[in-house]
C-alpha positions as CSV (number, residue, x, y, z in Angstrom):
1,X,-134.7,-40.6,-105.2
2,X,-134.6,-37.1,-107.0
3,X,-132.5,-34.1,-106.1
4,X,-135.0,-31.0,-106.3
5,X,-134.1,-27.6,-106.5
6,X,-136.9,-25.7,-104.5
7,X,-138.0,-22.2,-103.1
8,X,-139.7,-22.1,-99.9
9,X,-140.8,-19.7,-97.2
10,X,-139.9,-20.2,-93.4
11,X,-141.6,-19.6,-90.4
12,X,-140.7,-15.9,-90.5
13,X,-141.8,-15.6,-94.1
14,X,-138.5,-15.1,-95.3
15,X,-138.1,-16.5,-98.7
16,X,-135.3,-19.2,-99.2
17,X,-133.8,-21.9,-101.8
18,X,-132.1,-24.8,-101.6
19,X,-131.6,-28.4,-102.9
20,X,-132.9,-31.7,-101.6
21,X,-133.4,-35.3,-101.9
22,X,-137.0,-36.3,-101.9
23,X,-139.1,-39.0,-104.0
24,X,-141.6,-36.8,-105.4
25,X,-143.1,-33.1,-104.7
26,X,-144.9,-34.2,-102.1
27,X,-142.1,-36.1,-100.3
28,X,-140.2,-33.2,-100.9
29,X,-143.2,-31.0,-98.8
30,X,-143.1,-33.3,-96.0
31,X,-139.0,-33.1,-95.7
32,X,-139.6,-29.2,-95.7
33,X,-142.7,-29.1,-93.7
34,X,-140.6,-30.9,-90.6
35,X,-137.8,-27.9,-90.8
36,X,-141.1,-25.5,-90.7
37,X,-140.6,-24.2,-94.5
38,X,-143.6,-24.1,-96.9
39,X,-143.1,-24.9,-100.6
40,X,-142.9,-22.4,-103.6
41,X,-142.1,-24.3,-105.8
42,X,-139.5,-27.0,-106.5
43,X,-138.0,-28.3,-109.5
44,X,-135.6,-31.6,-110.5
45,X,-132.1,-30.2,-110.0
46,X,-129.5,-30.0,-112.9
47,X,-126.7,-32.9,-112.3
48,X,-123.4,-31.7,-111.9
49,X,-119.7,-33.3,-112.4
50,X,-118.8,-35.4,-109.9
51,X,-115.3,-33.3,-109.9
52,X,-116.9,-30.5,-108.8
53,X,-119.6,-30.9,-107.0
54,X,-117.5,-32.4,-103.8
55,X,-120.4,-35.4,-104.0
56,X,-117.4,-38.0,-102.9
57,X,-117.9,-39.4,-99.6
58,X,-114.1,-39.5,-97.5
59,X,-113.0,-41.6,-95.0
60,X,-113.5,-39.1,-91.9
61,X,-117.4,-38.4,-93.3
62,X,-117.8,-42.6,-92.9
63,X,-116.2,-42.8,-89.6
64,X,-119.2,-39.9,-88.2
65,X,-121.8,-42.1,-90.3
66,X,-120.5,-45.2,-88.0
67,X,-120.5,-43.2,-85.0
68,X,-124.4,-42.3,-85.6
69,X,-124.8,-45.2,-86.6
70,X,-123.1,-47.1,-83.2
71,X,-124.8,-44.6,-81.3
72,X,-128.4,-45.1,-82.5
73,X,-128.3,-48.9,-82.5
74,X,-127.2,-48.6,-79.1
75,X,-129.8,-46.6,-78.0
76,X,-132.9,-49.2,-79.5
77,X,-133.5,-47.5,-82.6
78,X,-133.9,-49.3,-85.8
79,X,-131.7,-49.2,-88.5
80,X,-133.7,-47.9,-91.1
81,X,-135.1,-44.9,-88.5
82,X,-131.5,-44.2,-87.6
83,X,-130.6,-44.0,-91.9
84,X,-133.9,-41.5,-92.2
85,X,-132.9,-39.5,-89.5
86,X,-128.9,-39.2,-90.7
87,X,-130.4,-38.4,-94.2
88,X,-132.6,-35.6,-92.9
89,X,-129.9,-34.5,-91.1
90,X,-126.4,-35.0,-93.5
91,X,-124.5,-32.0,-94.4
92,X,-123.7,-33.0,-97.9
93,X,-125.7,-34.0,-101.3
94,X,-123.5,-37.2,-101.3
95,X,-124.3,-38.6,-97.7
96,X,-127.9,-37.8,-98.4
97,X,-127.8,-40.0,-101.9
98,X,-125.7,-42.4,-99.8
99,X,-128.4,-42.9,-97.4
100,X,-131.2,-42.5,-99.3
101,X,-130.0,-45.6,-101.6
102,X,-129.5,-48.2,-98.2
103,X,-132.8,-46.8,-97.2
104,X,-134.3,-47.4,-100.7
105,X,-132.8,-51.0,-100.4
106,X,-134.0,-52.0,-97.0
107,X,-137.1,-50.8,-97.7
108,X,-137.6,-53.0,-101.1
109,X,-136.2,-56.4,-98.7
110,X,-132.5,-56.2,-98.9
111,X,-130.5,-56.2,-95.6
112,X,-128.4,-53.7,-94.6
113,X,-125.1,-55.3,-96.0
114,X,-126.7,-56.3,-99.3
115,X,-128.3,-52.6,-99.5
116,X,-124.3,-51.7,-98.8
117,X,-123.1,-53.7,-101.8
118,X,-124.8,-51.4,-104.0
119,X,-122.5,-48.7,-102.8
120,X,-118.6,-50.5,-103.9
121,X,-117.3,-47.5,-104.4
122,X,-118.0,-46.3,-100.5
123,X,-118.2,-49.4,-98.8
124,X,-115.8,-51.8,-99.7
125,X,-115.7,-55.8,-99.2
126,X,-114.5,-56.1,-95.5
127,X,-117.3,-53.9,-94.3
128,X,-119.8,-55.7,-96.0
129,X,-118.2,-59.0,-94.5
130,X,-118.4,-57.4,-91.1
131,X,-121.8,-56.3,-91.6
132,X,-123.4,-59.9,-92.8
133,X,-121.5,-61.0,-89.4
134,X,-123.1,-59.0,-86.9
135,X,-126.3,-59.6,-88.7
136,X,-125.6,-63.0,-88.3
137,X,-125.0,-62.6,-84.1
138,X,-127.4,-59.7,-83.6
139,X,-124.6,-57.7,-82.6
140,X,-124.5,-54.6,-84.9
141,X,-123.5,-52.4,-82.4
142,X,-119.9,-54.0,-81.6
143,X,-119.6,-54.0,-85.9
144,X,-120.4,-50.5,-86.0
145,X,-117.5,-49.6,-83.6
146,X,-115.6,-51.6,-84.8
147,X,-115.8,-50.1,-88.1
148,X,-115.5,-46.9,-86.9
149,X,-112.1,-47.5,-84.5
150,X,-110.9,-49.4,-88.0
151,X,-111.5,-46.4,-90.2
152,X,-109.9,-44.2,-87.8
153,X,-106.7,-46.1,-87.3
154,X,-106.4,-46.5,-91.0
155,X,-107.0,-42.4,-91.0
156,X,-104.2,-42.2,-88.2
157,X,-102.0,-45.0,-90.9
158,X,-102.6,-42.8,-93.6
159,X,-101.8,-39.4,-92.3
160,X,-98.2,-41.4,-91.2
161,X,-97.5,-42.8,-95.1
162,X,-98.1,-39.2,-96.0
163,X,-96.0,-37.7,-93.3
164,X,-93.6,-40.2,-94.2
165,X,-93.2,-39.5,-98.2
166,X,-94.4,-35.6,-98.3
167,X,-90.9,-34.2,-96.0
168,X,-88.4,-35.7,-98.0
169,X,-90.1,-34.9,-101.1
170,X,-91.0,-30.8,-99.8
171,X,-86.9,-31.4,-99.0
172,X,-85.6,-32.4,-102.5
173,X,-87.9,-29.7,-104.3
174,X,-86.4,-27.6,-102.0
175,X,-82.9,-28.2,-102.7
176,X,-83.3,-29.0,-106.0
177,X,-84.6,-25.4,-106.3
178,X,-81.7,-24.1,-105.0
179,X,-79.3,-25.7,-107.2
180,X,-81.1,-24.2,-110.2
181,X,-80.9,-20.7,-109.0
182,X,-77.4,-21.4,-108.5
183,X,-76.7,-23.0,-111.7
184,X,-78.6,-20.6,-113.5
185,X,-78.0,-17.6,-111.7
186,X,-75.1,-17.3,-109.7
187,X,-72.5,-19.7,-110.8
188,X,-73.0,-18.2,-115.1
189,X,-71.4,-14.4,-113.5
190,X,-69.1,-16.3,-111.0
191,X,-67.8,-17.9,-114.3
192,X,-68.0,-15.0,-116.8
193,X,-65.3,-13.6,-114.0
194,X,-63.2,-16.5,-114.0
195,X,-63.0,-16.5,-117.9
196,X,-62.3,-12.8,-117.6
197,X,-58.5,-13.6,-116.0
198,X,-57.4,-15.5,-119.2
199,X,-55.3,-18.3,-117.6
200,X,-56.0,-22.0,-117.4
201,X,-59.4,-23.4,-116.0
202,X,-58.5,-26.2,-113.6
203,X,-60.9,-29.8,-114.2
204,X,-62.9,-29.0,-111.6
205,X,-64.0,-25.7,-112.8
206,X,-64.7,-26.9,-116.1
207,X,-66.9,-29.3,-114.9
208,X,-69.0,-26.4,-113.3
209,X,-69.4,-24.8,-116.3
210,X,-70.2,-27.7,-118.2
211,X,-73.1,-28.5,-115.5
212,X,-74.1,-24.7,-115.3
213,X,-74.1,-24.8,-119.4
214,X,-76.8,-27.5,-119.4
215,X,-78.6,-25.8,-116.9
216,X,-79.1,-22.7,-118.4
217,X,-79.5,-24.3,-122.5
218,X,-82.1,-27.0,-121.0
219,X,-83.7,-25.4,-117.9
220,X,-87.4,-25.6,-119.2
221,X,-86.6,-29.6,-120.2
222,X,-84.9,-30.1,-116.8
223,X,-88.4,-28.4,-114.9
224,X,-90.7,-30.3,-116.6
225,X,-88.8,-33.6,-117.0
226,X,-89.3,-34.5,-113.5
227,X,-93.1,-34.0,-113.5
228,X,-93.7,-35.4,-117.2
229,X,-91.2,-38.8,-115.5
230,X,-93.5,-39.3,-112.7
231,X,-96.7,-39.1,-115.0
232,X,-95.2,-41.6,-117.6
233,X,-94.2,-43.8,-114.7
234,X,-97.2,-43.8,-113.1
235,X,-98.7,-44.9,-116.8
236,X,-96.4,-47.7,-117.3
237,X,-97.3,-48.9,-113.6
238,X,-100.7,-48.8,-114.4
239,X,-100.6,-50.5,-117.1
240,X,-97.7,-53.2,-117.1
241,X,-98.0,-56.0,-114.2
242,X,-94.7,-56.8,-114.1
243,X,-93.3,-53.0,-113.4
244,X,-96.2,-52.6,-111.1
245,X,-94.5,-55.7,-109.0
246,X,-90.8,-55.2,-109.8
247,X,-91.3,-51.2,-108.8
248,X,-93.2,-52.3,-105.7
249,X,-90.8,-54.9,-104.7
250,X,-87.9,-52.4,-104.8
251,X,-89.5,-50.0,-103.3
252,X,-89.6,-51.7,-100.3
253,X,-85.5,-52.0,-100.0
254,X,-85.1,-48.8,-99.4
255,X,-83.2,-48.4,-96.3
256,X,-85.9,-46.7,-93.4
257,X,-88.6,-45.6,-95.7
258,X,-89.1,-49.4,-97.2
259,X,-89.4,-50.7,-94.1
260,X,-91.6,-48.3,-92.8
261,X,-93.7,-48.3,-95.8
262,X,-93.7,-52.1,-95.5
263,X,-94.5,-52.4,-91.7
264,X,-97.6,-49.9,-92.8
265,X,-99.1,-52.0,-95.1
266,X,-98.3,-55.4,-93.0
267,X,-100.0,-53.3,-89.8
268,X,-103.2,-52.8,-91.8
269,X,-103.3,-56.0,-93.2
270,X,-102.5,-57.7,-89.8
271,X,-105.5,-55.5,-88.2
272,X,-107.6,-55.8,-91.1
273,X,-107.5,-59.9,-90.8
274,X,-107.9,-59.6,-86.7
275,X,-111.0,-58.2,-87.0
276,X,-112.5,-60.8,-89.5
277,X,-111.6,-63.5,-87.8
278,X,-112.9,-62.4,-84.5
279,X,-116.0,-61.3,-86.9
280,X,-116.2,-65.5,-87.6
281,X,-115.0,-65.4,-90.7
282,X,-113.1,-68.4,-92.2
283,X,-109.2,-67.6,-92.3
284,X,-109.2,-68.1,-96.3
285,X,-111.6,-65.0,-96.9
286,X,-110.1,-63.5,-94.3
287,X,-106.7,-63.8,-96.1
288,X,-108.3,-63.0,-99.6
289,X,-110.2,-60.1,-97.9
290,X,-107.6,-58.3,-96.2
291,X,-105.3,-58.8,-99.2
292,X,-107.4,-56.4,-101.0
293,X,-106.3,-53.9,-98.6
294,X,-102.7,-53.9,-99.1
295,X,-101.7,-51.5,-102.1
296,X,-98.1,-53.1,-102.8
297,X,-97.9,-55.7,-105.4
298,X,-95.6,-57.3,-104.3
299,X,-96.7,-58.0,-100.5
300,X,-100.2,-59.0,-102.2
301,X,-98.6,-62.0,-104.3
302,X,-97.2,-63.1,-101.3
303,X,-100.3,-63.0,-99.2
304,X,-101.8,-64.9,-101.9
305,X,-99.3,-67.4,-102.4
306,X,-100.1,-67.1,-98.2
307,X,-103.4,-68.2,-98.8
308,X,-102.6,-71.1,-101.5
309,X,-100.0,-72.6,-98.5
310,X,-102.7,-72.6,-96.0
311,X,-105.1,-74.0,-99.1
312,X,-103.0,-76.9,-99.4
313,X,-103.0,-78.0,-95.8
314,X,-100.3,-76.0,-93.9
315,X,-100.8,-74.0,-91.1
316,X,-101.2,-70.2,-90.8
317,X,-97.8,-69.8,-88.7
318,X,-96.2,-72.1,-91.6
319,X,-98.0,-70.8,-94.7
320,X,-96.7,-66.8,-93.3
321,X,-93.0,-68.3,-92.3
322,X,-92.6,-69.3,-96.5
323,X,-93.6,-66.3,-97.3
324,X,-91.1,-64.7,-95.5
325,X,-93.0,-61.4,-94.8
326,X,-92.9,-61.3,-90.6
327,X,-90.0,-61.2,-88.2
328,X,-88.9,-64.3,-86.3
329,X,-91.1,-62.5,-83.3
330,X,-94.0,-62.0,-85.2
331,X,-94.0,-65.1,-86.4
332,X,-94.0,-66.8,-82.9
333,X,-96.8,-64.3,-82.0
334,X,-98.5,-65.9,-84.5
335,X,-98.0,-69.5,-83.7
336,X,-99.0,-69.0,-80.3
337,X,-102.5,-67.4,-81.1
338,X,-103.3,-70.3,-83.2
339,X,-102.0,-72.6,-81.1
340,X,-104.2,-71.4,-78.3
341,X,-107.4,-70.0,-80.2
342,X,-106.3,-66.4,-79.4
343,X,-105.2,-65.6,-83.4
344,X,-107.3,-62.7,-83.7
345,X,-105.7,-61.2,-80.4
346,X,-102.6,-62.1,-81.3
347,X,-102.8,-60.5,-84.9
348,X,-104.1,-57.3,-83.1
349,X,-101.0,-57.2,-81.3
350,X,-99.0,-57.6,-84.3
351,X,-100.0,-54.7,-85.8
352,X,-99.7,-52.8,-82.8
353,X,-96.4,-54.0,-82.7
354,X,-96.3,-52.6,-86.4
355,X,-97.5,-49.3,-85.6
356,X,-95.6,-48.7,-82.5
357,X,-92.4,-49.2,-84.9
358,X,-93.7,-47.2,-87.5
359,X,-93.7,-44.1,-85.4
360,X,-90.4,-44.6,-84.5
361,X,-89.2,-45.0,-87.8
362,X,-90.6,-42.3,-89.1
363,X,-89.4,-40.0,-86.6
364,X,-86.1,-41.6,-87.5
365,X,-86.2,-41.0,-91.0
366,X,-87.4,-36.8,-90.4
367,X,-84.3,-37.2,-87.9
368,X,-82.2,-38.6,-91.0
369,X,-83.2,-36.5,-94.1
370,X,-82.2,-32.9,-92.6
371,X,-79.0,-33.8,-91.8
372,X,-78.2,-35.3,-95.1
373,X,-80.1,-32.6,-96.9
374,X,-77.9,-30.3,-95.1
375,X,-74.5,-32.2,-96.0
376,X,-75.3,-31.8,-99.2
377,X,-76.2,-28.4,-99.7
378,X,-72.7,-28.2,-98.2
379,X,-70.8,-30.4,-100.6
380,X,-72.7,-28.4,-103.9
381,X,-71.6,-25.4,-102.0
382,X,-68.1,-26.7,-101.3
383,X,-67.9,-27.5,-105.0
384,X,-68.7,-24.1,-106.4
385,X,-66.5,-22.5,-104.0
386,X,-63.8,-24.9,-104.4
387,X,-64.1,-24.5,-108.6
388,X,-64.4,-20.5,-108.5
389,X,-62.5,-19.8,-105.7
390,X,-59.2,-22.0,-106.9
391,X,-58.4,-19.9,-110.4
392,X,-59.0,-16.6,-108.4
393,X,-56.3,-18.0,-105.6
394,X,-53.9,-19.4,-108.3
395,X,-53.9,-15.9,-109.7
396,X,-53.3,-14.1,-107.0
397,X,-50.4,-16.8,-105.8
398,X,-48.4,-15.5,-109.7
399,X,-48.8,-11.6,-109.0
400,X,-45.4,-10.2,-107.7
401,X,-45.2,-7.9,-104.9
């Protein structure tokens, strides 16, 4: 399927343009004809970059297309009619080529979750696993919502991680902003003044004007070294396997935030697996799928070393109690699902478990960082004061009166 560029006339005879996807000129006629536009003329549209032509399809655009798509299976209508009718419909170039491509594949044979496998980039393994399951039962319509509660609680998950790392970081550019200006500004004429009385500089002092000294020689190096660090790390991450996992490890020991970020990751994962097992899928995909969807090196070896315990004959309550990656309480949570068939439920309540907690630690954490931003404003500002202030008393402690 094409993208044309056309000029039409509407009902009113007012002349229009536009761009849309049709097979041919006189698919494209029909598409127009149904909105009540005649066709000008209409030619194959010039592609654009990806970057800027906002063709990427986000997570809150697939959680409407499962809605519609819930929606329409529940009310009787075929998939394919309920894919025509969302491409007609869709607000962007990129849904429309989405669609267009499943209905392109359903219509040469394919299913629905083979025409999705085409479309890695938007729908990744776990859905497709989902969908060939409720092909399987004949129950699309529970996949579809679940798909669409699972893409909105992983929306909810991300918008926490990102509420979680964003504050301290908009803190600490904050502060580190003002200790420039006063390093570069303030403390330089403070100094000048200091000099100025021609007595001894006590240690303290000095060291504020060796600190100030390298602020104002090697300000541009000390702005840019920050961002030029994080790209360089991000590089070496990328590309060396054994940072990655040593950085990702690490990360996670760091008192509040690592064990929020970890409980994140274990949440989704937890949910993730609960609803392909309920889905009938065999625990070892289940453990190899939901994997995929934890970003951390580290907690992904472990799920896979998760997966070659249960492999070699030990159970799932065993196989996550070596790994070492749940609480005592999780892990009896655990046992107790598979012990009476419940393990799906029982994983759902694990990572409700996880997410109740994760609130509270992040509103811990917020609770945490402004009161130790704040105490150490105070101890840069105690120090400046302390190392200008102490040469101006000591001179006024010699004058004779």
């Amino acid at each position: 399927m094409a993208q044309f560029a056309y000029k039409a006339i509407d009902r009113k005879g007012k002349r229009i343009t536009g761009s849309i996807a049709a097979n041919n000129i006189e698919d494209l006629e029909f598409r127009l004809d149904k909105y009540g536009h005649e066709l000008i003329s209409a030619k194959p549209a010039k592609k654009h970059s990806r970057l800027f032509s906002g063709s990427s399809i986000d997570r809150r655009a697939l959680i409407v297309f499962f809605i519609d798509l819930e929606q329409m299976a529940g009310a009787g209508i075929a998939i394919i009619d309920a894919l025509i009718e969302m491409r007609d419909s869709a607000s962007s170039y990129a849904m429309q080529e989405m669609t267009a491509g499943l209905i392109e594949g359903i219509s040469g044979g394919q299913t629905l979750s083979e025409a999705m496998e085409e479309h890695p980039r938007i729908f990744n393994e776990m859905t497709t696993k989902l969908i060939v399951a409720g092909e399987q039962t004949g129950n699309m319509v529970h996949i579809f919502g679940e798909l669409k509660d699972t893409l909105r609680w992983q929306d909810d998950v991300i918008n926490k991680t990102r509420k979680l790392l964003m504050y301290p970081l908009f803190v600490g550019v904050i502060v580190f902003s003002v200790i420039c200006f006063l390093m570069i500004y303030l403390v330089p004429k403070l100094v000048s003044f200091i000099l100025s009385m021609g007595q001894d500089v006590p240690l303290v002092t000095r060291v504020l004007i060796y600190v100030s000294e390298i602020f104002v020689n090697y300000w541009g190096f000390i702005l840019v070294a920050p961002p030029i660090l994080f790209l360089v790390g991000k590089q070496v991450l990328k590309q060396s396997v054994r940072a990655r996992y040593w950085f990702d490890e690490h990360k996670l020991k760091i008192p509040l935030m690592g064990e929020a970020l970890k409980k994140i990751m274990l949440s989704r994962f937890t949910r993730n697996f609960a609803l392909l097992y309920d889905a009938g899928i065999s625990v070892l995909d289940c453990l190899e799928i939901s994997k995929e969807t934890v970003t951390n090196a580290y907690l992904a070896g472990e799920l896979a070393y998760t997966r070659q315990q249960i492999e070699e004959g030990a159970s799932i309550n065993e196989a996550f109690t070596k790994a070492e990656l749940f609480p005592a309480l999780v892990l009896r949570m655990i046992q107790v699902g598979e012990v009476t068939g419940g393990l799906g439920k029982s994983l759902a309540n694990v990572s409700d478990f996880y997410t109740r907690d994760v609130n509270d630690l992040i509103d811990k954490v917020q609770a945490m960082i402004e009161p130790f931003m704040t105490v150490f404003m105070g101890l840069i500002l105690g120090w400046i004061m302390l190392a200008v202030l102490g040469p101006i008393y000591d001179t006024i402690s010699t004058i004779q009166f």
